[in-house]
C-alpha positions in Angstrom: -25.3 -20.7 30.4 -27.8 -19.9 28.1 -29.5 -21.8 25.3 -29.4 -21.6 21.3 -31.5 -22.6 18.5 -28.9 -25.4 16.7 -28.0 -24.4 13.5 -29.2 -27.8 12.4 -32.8 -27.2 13.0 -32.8 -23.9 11.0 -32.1 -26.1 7.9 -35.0 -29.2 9.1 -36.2 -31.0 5.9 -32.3 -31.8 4.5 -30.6 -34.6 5.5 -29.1 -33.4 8.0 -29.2 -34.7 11.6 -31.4 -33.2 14.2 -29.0 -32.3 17.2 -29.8 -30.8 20.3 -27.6 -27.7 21.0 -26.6 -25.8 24.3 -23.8 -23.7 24.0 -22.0 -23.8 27.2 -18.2 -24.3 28.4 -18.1 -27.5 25.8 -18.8 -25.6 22.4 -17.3 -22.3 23.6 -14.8 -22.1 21.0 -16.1 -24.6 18.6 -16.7 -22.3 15.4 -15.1 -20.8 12.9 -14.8 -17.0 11.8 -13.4 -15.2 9.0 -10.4 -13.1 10.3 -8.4 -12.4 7.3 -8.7 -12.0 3.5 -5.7 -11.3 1.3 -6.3 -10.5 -2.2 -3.2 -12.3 -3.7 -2.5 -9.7 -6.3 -0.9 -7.6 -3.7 2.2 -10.4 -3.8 2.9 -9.5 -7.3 6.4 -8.1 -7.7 7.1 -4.2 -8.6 6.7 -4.0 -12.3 3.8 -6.4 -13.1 0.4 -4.3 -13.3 -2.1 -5.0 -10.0 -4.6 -6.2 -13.1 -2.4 -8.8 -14.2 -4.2 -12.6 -13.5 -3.1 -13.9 -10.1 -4.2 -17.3 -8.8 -4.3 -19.1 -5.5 -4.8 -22.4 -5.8 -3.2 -24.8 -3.7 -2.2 -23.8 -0.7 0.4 -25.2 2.2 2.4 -24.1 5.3 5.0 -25.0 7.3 5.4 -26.8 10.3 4.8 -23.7 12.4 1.9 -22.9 10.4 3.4 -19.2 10.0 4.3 -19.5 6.1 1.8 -20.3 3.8 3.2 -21.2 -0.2 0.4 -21.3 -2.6 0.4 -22.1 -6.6 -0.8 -19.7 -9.4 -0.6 -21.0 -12.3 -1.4 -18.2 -14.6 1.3 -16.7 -13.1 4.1 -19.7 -12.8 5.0 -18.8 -9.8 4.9 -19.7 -5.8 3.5 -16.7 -3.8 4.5 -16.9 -0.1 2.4 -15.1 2.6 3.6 -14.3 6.0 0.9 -15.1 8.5 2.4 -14.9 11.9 -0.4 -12.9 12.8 -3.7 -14.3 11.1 -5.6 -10.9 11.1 -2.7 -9.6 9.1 -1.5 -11.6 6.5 1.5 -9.7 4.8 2.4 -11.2 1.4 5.6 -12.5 1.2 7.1 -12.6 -2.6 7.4 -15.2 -5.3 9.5 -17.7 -7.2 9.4 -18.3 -10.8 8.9 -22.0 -11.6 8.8 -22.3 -15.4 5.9 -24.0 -15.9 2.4 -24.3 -14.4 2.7 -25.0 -10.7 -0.6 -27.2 -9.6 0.2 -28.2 -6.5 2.7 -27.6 -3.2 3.6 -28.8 0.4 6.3 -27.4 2.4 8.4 -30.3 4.9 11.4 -28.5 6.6 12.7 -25.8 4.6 12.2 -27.2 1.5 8.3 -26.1 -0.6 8.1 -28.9 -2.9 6.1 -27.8 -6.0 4.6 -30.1 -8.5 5.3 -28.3 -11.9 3.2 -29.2 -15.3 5.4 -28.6 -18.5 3.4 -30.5 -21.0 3.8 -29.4 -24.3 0.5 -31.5 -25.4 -1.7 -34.1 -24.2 0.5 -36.4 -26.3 3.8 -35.8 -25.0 2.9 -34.8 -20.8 5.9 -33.5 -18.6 6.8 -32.1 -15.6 9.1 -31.7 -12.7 8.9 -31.4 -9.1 10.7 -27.8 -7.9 12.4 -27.9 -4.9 12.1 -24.0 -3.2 14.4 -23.2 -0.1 11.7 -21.5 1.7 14.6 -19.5 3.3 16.4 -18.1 0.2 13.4 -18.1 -1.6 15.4 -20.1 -4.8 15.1 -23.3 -6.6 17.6 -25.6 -5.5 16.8 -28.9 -7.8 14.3 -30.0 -9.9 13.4 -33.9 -10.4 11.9 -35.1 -13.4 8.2 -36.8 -12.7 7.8 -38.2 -16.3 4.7 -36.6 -16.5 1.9 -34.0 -16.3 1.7 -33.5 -12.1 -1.7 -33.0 -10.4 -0.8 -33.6 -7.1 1.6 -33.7 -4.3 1.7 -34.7 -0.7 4.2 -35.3 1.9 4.0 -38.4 4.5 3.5 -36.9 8.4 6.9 -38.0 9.4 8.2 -36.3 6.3 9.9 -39.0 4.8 8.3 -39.6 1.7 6.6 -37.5 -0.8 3.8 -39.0 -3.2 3.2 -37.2 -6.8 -0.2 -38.2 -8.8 0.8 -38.0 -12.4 -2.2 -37.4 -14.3 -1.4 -37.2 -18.3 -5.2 -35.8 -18.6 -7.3 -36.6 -21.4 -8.0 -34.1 -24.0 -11.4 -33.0 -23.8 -11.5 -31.9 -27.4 -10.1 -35.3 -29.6 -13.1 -37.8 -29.6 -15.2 -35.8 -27.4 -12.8 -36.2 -24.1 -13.6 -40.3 -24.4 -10.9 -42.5 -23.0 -8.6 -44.4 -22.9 -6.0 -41.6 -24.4 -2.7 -42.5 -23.5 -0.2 -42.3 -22.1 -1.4 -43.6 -18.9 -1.1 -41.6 -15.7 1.3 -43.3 -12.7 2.5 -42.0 -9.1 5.5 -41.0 -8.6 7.2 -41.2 -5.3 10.2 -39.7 -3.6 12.2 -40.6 -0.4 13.2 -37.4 1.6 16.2 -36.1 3.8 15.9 -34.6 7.0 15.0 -30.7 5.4 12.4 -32.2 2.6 14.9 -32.8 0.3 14.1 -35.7 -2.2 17.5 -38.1 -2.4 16.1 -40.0 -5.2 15.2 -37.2 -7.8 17.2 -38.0 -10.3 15.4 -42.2 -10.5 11.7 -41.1 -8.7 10.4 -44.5 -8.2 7.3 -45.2 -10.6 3.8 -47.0 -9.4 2.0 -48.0 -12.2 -1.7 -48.3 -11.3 -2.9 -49.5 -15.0 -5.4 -52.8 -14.7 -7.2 -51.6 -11.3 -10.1 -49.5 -12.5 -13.6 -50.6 -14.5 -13.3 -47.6 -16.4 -10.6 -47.6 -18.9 -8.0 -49.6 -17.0 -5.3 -49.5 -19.3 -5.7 -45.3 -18.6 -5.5 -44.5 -15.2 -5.9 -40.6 -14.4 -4.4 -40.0 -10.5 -6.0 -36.7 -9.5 -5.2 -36.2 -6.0 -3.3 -38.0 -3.2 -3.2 -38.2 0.4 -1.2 -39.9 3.0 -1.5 -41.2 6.7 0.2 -42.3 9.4 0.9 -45.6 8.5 2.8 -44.2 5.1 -0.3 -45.3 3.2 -1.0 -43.3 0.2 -4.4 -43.1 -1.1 -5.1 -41.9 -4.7 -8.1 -41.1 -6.8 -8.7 -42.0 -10.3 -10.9 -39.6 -10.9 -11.9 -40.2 -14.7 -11.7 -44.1 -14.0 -14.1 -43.2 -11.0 -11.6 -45.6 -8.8 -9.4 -45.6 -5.5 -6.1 -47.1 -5.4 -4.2 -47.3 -2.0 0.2 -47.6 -2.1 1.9 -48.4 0.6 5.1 -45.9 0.6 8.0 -47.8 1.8 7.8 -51.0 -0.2 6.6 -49.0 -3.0 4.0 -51.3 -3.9 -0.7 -51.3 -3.9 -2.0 -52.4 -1.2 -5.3 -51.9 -1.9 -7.8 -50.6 -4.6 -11.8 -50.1 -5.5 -14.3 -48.4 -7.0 -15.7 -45.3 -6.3 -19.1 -47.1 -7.1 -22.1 -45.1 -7.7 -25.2 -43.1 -6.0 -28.6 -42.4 -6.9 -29.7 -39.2 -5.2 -33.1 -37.4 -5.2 -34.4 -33.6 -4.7 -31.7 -31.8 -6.6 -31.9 -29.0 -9.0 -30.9 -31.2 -12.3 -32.1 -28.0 -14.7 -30.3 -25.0 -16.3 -33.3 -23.0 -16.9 -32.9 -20.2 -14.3 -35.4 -21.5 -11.5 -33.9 -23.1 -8.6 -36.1 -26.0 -7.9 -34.8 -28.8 -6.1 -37.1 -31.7 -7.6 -34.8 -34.0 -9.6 -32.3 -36.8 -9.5 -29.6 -38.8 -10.9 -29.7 -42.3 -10.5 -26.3 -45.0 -10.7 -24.3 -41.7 -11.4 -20.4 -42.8 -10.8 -19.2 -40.7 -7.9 -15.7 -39.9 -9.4 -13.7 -38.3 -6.6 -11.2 -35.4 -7.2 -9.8 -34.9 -4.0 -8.8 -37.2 -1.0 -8.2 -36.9 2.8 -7.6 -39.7 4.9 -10.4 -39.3 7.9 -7.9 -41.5 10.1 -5.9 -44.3 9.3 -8.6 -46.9 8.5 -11.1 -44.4 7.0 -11.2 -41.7 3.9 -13.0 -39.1 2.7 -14.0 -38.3 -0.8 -15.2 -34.9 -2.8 -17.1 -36.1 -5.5 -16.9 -33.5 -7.8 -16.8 -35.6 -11.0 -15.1 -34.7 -14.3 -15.7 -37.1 -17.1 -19.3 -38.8 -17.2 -20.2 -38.7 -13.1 -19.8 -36.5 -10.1 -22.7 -37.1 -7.4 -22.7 -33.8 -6.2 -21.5 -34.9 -2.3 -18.8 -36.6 -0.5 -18.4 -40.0 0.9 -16.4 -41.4 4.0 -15.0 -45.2 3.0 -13.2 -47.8 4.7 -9.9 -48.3 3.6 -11.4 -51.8 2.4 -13.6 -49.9 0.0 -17.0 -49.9 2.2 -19.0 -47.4 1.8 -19.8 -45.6 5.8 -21.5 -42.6 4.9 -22.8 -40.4 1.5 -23.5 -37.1 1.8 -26.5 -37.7 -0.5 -27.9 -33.9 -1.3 -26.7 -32.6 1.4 -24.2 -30.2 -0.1 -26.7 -29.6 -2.9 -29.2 -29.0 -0.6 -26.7 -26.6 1.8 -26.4 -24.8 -1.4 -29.9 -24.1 -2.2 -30.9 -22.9 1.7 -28.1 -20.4 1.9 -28.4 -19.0 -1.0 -25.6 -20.1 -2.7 -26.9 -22.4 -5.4 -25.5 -21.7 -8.7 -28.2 -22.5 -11.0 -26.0 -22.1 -14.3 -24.4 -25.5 -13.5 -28.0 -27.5 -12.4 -27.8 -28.9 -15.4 -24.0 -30.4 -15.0 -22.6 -31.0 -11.8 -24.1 -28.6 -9.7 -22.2 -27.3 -6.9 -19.6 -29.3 -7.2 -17.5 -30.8 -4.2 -14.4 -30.3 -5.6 -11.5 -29.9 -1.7 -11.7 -31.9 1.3 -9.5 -31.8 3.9 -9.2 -33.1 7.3 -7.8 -31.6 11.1 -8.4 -31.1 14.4 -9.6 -28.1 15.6 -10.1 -27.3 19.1 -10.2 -31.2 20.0 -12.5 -32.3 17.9 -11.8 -34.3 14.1 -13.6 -31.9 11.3 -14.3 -32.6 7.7 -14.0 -29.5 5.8 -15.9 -29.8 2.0 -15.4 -26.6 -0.3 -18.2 -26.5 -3.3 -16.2 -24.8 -6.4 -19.4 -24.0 -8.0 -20.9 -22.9 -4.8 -18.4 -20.3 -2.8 -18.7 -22.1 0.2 -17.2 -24.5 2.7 -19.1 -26.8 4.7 -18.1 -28.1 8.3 -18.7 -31.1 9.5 -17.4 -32.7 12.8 -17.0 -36.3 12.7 -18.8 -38.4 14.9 -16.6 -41.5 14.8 -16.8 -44.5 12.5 -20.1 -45.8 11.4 -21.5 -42.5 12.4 -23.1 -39.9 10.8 -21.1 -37.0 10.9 -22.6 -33.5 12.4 -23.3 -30.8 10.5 -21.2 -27.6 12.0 -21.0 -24.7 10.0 -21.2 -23.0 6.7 -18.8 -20.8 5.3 -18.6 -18.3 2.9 -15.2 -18.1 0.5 -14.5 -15.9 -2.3 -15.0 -17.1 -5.7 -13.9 -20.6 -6.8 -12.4 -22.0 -3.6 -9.7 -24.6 -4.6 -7.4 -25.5 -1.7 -8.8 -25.9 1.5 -6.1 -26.4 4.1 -6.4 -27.0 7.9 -3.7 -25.8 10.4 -4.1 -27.5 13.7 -1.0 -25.9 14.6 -2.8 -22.2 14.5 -6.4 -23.6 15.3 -7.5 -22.2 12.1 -8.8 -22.9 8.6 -7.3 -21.6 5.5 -8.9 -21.2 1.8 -7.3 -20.1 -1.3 -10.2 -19.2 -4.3 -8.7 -19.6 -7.4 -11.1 -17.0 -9.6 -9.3 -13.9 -10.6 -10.9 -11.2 -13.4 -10.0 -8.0 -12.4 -12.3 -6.4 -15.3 -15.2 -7.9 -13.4 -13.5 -6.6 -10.1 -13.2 -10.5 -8.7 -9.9 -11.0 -7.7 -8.3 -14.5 -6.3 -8.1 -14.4 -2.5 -6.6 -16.2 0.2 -8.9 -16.5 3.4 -7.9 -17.4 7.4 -10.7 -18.2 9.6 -10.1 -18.9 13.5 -11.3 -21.3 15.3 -12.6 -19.7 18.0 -16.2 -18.5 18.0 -18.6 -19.1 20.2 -21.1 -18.8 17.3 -21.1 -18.9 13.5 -21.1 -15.4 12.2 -22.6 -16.9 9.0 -25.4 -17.0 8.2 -27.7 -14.4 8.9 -30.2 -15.9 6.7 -31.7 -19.4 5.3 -34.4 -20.3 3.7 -36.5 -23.6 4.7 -38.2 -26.2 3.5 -41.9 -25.5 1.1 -44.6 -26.5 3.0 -45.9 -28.1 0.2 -43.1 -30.3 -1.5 -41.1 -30.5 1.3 -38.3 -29.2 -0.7 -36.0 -26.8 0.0 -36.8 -23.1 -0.5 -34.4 -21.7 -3.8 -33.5 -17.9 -3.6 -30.6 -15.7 -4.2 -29.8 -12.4 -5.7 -32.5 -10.7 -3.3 -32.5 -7.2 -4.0 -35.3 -5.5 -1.7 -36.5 -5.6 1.7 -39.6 -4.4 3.7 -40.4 -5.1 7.3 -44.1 -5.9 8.2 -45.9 -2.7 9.5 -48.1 -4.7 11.6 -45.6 -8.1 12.5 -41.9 -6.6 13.8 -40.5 -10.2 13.1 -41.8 -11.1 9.7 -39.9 -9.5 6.5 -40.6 -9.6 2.6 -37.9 -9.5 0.0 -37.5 -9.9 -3.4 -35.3 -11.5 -6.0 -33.9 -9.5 -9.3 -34.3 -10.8 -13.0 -31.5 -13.4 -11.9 -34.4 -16.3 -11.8 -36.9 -16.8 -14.6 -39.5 -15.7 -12.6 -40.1 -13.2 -10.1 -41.0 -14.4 -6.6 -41.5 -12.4 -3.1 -40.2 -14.1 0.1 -41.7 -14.2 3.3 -38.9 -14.2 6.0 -39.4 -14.7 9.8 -37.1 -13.6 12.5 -35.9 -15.7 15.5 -33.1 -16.1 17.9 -30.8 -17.6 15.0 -30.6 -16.7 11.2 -33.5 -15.3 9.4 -35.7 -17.8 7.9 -37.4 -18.2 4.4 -40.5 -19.6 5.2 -42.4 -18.9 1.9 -41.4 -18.0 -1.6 -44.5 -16.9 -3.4 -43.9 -16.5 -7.3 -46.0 -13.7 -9.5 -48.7 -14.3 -11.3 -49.9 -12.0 -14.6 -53.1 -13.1 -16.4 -52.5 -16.3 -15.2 -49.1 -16.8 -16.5 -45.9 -16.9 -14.4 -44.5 -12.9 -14.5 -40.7 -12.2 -14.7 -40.2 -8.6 -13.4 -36.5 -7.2 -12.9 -38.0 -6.5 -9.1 -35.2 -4.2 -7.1 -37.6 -2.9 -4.0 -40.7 -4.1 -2.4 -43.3 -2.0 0.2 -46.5 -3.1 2.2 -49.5 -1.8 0.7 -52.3 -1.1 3.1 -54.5 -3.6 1.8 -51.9 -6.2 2.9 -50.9 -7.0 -0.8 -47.1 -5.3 -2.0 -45.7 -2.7 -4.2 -43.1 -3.9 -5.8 -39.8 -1.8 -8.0 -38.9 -3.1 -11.2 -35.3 -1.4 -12.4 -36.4 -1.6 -16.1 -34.4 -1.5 -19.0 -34.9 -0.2 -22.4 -32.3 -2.7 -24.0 -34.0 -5.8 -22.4 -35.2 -8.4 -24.6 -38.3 -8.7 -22.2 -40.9 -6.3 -22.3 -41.6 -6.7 -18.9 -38.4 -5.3 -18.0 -37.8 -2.8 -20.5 -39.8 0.5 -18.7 -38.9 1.3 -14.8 -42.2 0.5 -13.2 -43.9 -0.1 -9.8 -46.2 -3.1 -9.7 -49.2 -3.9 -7.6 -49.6 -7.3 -6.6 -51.8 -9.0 -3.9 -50.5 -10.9 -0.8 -50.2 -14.0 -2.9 -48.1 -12.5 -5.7 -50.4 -12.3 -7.9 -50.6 -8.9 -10.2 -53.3 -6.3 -9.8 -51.8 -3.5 -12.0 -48.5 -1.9 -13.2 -48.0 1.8 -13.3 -46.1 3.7 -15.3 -43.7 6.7 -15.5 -44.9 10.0 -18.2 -43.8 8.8 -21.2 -41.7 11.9 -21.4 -39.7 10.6 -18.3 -39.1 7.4 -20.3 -37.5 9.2 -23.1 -34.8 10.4 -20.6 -34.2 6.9 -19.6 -31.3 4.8 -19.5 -30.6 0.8 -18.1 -29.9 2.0 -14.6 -33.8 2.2 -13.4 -35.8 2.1 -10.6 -34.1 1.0 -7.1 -36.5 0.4 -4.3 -40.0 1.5 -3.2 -41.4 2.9 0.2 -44.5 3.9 1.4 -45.0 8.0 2.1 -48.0 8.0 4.2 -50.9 5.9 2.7 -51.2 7.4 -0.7 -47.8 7.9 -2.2 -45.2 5.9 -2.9 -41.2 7.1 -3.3 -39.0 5.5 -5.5 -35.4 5.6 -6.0 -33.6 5.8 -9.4 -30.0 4.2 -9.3 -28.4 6.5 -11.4 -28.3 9.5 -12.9 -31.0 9.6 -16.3 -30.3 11.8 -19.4 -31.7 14.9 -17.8 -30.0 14.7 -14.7 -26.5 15.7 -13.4 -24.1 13.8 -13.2 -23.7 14.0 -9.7 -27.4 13.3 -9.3 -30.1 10.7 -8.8 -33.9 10.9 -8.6 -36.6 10.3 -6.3 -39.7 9.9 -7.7 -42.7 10.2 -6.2 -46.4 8.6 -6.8 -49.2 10.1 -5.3 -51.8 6.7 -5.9 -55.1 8.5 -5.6 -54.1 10.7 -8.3 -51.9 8.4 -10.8 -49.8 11.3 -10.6 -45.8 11.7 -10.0 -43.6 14.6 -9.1 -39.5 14.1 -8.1 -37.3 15.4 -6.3 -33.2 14.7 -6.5 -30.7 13.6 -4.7 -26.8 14.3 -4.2 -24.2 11.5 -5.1 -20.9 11.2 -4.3 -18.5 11.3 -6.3 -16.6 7.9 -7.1 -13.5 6.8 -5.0 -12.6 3.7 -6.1 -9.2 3.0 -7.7 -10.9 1.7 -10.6 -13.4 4.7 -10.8 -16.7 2.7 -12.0 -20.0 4.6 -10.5 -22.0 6.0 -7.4 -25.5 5.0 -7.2 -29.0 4.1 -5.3 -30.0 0.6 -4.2 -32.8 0.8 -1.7 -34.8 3.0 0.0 -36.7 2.8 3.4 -39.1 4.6 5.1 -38.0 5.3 8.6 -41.5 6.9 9.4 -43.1 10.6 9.2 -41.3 12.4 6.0 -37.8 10.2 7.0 -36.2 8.0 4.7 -33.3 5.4 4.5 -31.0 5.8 1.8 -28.1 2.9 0.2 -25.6 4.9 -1.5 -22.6 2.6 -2.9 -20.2 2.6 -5.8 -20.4 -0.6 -8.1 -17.4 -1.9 -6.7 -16.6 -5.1 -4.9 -14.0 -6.6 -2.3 -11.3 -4.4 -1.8 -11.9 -1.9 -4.7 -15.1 -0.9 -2.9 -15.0 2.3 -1.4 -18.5 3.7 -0.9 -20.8 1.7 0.7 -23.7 4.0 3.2 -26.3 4.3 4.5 -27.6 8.1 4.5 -31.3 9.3 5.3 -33.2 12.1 4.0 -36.1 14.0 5.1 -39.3 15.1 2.7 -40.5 17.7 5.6 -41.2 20.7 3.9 -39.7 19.6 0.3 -42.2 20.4 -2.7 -41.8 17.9 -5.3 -41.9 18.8 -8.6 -43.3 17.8 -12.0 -41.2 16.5 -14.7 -40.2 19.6 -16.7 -40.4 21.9 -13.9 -37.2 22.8 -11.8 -36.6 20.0 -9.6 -35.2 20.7 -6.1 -31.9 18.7 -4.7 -32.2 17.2 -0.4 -29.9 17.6 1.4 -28.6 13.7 3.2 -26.9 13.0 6.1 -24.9 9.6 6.8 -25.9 7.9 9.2 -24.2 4.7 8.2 -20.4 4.0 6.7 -20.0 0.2 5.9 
């Protein structure tokens, strides 16, 4: 046996619980771990283009949990993937639809796919498409009299709810409602293979006169069903909960979403993560549902009309309110990283999936943030319980359905985000359950000393280790925030930890460098790279430069390149700093400048004493990638004596990435030379292939 620091603790200062974690024979197991990642393009048929938009969406699987159907809209079609094997997923072809698809389950052989066909927001329509998963063919189609949002089939596979949504127009009186027609659920009985026998009449649960908001407009956005054939719905838009019992066809049940003040949360778009506002008596309004058991529910609150409180909530099926999230996901955002400070200012990360299963024995909550890339576990602790903070996991962009398969012990996500000109493409994701330990993260940041808040950082794009500490770091964030900051990190037995985020300082006025490296000075204070750019509207990022600042960020002086090097300039700049003894200082350039081959980069080197710089150049490779793009520098690291580190990558991503190294080169009896003189090439060896 042997002990761990708990994930919780790394993350002390949130709302989360403090609990006390051994691993042993009782959590062996208990985590989950990427395994798979299937890029869903590679389902398209012979004859569309790979760059052609692709979505997954919505994703669901049969009862062996071996076929997964998924929706993409874009596309209107169903993709099928074969994952037998979840390392492997193989794609497994498509059905045309005719119409949007935007949502699916599978009960026998039949994938039953809710299908939007609306013309307008006037005149909503749509069918349900029955798919023999077998054939691979539409066998029926049953009119839903109505725009579909979302399907879901009862656990003994005898009914199948539909929340018909007719959605507001966000465009005709600024998105206000009501704007009829009203929204309804639909509902069909089922034959022994999923079949609906009652698709030519679906019976039709009108749910006007429940909500607060706009009652005469209901808006059903997502649906859910448990073992008592008890369908719960949320109004999203009418920030309401209405529960229909299946058989008798008639509600049961019904509430408000109510509302929920919550404190220390980024509420600004102005490029500084600082998690120091609130929103008070905002309306929750849930998009999707998951029933928890069969007396309790669980509730993204993602909000989409004048609310969203940036969480979830577990209720009662009575409408009591047993546990908010609070900032919690907010807050999860923020300390990984993941915060995505374009939306502060709206609904932040946005909760949009829930889903419920059990894994390995125990009953977990899974909560994707849309805005966020991520997926937060939690294992619940029982009713009127908090529930436990598990794990955090990373998803491709957008995640949209979130789908747990008991059957398989696993977890699967489908992200929705697909722009193959930006080199993003939609993805479908299997973790297993079955780690001993999250993989994820490596590192988090903590809570400021000072406010108590948490830490904000992302886009960190240098690194330096502490000559005289091996477990404290420093890094640095690019011209992603408004203001340039250096992080202090310490290292542990779990993730790295932000412990400090000091922000630079210039003639007493906050500085906002484009910083890509950072190195130890021997006074204690940094060096720091900025990339520079000619074109930037900031003339503190407009000329590569290095930057000396003291240990509290504050700014000392700035040092320049010859302004004849400058005139060979282009955007791609300086990319990382290290230390060559005590008086010089080597930077790398991340591309090739207008006096360079093409094939080339530079290293430039400042001797201190002198003011003075000389360079030398280094071979790039030459680019692999299917979609060609570039070879370039990112960092550089002194490994000690005349030995340095080297990142070498193309500007690809996911699985159009290609190069990705780590090389090293040695300065040992290299003569640098001036700018205008002939400037000798290194030689590199790898020494890492990511």
């Amino acid at each position: 046996m042997r002990t761990c620091t708990p994930y919780s603790l790394l993350i002390a200062g949130t709302a989360v619980a403090l609990v006390s974690t051994t691993l042993s024979e009782a959590h062996a197991g208990r985590y989950l771990d990427r395994v798979a990642t299937l890029p869903v393009f590679l389902n398209l048929p012979a004859g569309i283009p790979a760059e052609s938009e692709t979505v997954a969406e919505i994703v669901a699987a049969d009862a062996n949990g071996e076929l997964l159907a998924y929706t993409d809209g874009p596309g209107q079609r169903i993709g099928f993937v074969d994952i037998t094997d979840l390392e492997a997923p193989v794609p497994a072809g498509i059905v045309d639809v005719t119409g949007e698809p935007t949502s699916i389950t599978i009960v026998g052989n039949a994938a039953l796919a809710a299908v939007n066909t609306s013309p307008d927001h006037v005149e909503p329509s749509g069918h349900l498409a029955i798919i023999d998963i077998v054939s691979r063919e539409v066998i029926a189609r049953c009119d839903l009299g109505g725009q579909p949002d979302s399907v879901a089939a009862s656990p003994d596979g005898a009914f199948l709810a539909v929340a018909i949504e007719n959605e507001r127009d966000e465009d005709l009186n600024d998105g206000i409602i009501p704007q009829l027609p009203a929204g309804h659920l639909a509902l069909l009985d089922l034959d022994g293979n999923g079949v609906p026998t009652n698709c030519d009449a679906p019976r039709m649960i009108d749910l006007t006169g429940l909500a607060e908001v706009a009652p005469e407009d209901p808006e059903p956005e997502f649906v859910d069903i448990n073992n008592d054939n008890i369908a719960v719905i949320t109004l999203q838009e009418n920030n309401h909960i209405a529960l229909v019992d299946l058989a008798g066809g008639s509600i049961v049940g019904h509430f408000s979403a109510g509302t929920a003040d919550v404190y220390g949360i980024d509420t600004k778009t102005d490029r500084q993560v600082r998690a120091d506002g609130r929103v008070v008596g905002i309306a929750r309004e849930p998009d999707a549902v998951a029933w928890l058991d069969d007396d309790r529910l669980v509730t993204a609150n993602e909000g989409d009309y004048e609310g969203g409180s940036r969480g979830f909530t577990i209720f009662s099926k009575t409408g009591e309110v047993l546990y908010d999230s609070g900032n919690l996901i907010e807050h999860l955002g923020v300390l990984h990283g993941h915060y995505p400070e374009h939306r502060a200012g709206k609904k932040g990360t946005e909760p949009e999936g829930v889903d419920v299963g059990t894994l390995g024995g125990e009953r977990l909550i899974f909560v994707g943030s849309e805005r966020g890339n991520f997926v937060a576990v939690f294992a619940d602790a029982g009713a009127g319980q908090t529930p436990e903070l598990l794990q955090f996991l990373p998803t491709a962009v957008g995640p949209e359905g979130i789908l747990a398969l008991p059957q398989r012990n696993a977890l699967v996500v489908a992200s929705e985000v697909d722009s193959e000109e930006d080199g993003i493409r939609s993805t479908i994701a299997i973790y297993a359950h079955d780690a001993n330990m999250p993989a994820y993260p490596q590192i988090v940041s903590t809570s400021d000393s000072r406010s108590g808040l948490p830490i904000g950082w992302g886009a960190m794009s240098g690194l330096a280790a502490d000559p005289m500490d091996p477990r404290r770091l420093y890094a640095v964030s690019d011209s992603a925030y408004a203001r340039s900051a250096i992080y202090e990190i310490e290292l542990g037995t779990g993730p790295a930890r932000i412990v400090a985020a000091h922000g630079l300082m210039k003639d007493g006025e906050p500085a906002n460098y484009d910083l890509e490296g950072i190195a130890v000075a021997a006074d204690g204070g940094f060096w720091l790279a900025s990339e520079g750019n000619p074109d930037s509207d900031n003339p503190q990022q407009q000329r590569s430069q290095l930057v000396k600042v003291t240990a509290d960020g504050t700014v000392e002086r700035e040092v320049f390149l010859p302004e004849e090097v400058y005139g060979q300039a282009i955007r791609f700049g300086f990319e990382g700093v290290a230390t060559w003894g005590e008086d010089r200082l080597v930077v790398a350039f991340q591309r090739a400048w207008k006096d360079d081959a093409d094939d080339q980069a530079k290293l430039g080197i400042h001797d201190i004493a002198n003011d003075s710089w000389s360079f030398v150049r280094y071979p790039l490779e030459a680019p692999k990638s299917e979609r060609g793009g570039w070879v370039g520098l990112s960092e550089i690291t002194a490994l000690g004596g005349d030995r340095f580190a080297i990142i070498e990558r193309d500007n690809q991503p996911g699985s159009y990435a290609v190069i990705k190294t780590v090389t090293t080169v040695s300065l040992e009896g290299v003569e640098p030379a001036a700018f205008g003189e002939e400037i000798p090439v290194m030689e590199k060896s790898v020494a890492i292939d990511v």
